[in-house]
C-alpha positions in Angstrom: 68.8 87.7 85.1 70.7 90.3 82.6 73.3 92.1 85.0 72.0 95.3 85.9 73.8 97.1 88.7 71.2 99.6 89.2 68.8 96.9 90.2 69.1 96.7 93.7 68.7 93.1 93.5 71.2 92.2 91.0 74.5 90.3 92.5 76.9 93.2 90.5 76.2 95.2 93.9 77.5 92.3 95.6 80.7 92.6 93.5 80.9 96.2 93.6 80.6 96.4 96.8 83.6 94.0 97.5 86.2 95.5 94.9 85.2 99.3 96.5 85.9 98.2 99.9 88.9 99.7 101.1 90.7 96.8 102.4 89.9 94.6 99.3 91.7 97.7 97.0 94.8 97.4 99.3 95.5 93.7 99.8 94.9 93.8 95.9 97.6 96.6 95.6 99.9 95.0 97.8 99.3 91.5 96.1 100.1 92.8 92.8 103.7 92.9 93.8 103.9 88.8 94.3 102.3 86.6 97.2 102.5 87.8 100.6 102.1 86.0 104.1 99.6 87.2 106.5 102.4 89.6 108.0 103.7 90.9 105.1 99.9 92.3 103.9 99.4 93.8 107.2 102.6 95.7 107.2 102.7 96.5 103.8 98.9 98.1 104.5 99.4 99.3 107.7 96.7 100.3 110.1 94.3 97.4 109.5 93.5 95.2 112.5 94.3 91.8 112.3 90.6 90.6 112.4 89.6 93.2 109.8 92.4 91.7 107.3 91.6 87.9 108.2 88.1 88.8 107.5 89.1 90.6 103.9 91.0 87.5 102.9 88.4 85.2 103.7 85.8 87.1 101.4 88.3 87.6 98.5 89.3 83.6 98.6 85.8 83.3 98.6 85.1 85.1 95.2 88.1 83.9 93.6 90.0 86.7 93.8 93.0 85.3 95.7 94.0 81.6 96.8 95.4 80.7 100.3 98.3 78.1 100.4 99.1 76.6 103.9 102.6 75.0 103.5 102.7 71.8 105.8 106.2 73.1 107.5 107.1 73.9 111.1 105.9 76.9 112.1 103.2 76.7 110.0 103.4 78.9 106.7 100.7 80.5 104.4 100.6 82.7 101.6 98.1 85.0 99.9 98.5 85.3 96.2 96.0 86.7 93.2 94.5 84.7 91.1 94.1 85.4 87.0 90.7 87.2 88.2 92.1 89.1 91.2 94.5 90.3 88.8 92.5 91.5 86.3 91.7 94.2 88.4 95.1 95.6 88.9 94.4 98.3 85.8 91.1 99.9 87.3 92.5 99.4 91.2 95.5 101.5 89.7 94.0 103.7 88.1 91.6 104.5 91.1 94.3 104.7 93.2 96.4 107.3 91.0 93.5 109.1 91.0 93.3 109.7 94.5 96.9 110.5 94.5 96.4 112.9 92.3 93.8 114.4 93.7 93.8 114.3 97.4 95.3 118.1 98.0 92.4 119.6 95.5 89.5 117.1 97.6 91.5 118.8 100.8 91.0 122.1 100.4 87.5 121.7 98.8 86.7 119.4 102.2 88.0 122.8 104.0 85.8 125.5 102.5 82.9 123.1 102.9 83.2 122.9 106.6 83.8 126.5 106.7 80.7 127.1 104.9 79.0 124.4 106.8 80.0 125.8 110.6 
């Protein structure tokens, strides 16, 4: 099958929909800086539960997009880091996220006039 991603059956929605979760765009941000342990991405997020962060990990070791290292030490250690694919999105994630810097206070005020409109 040609990739297609507006065929709903194609796997690219699969993909998309992982790299345009929320979660997935911040661990990659934070990771971009070097590896992290579990504490360090939740902090350096902040305000994502740790079961929704565990979860995040799991699916982006999963597609390749980060590797897990458990260091055999006492207490236990592991780090996150990206991996040559999980970095190769650091230039869209970026940009995305510039974007929305950029352009939160203009989204605010047309979010505003909508629900005035709207009420």
């Amino acid at each position: 099958m040609k990739p297609n991603v507006y065929d709903p059956n194609c796997p690219t929605r699969t993909v998309l929909d992982r790299i345009g979760d929320k979660w997935t765009t911040l661990v990659v941000l934070v990771l971009l800086d070097g590896p992290r342990r579990f504490s360090q991405l939740r902090d350096g997020i902040g305000g994502v539960a740790p079961k929704v962060l565990t979860e995040t990990l799991r699916r982006l070791e999963r597609d390749g997009i980060l590797t897990r290292t458990a260091y055999p030490e006492i207490p236990p250690r592991v780090e996150y880091q990206l991996t040559p694919l999980g970095r190769s999105l650091e230039e869209p994630i970026r940009a995305i996220a510039t974007w929305a810097e950029h352009n939160v206070p203009q989204i605010t005020r047309a979010r505003k006039a909508y629900d005035r409109r709207a009420a």
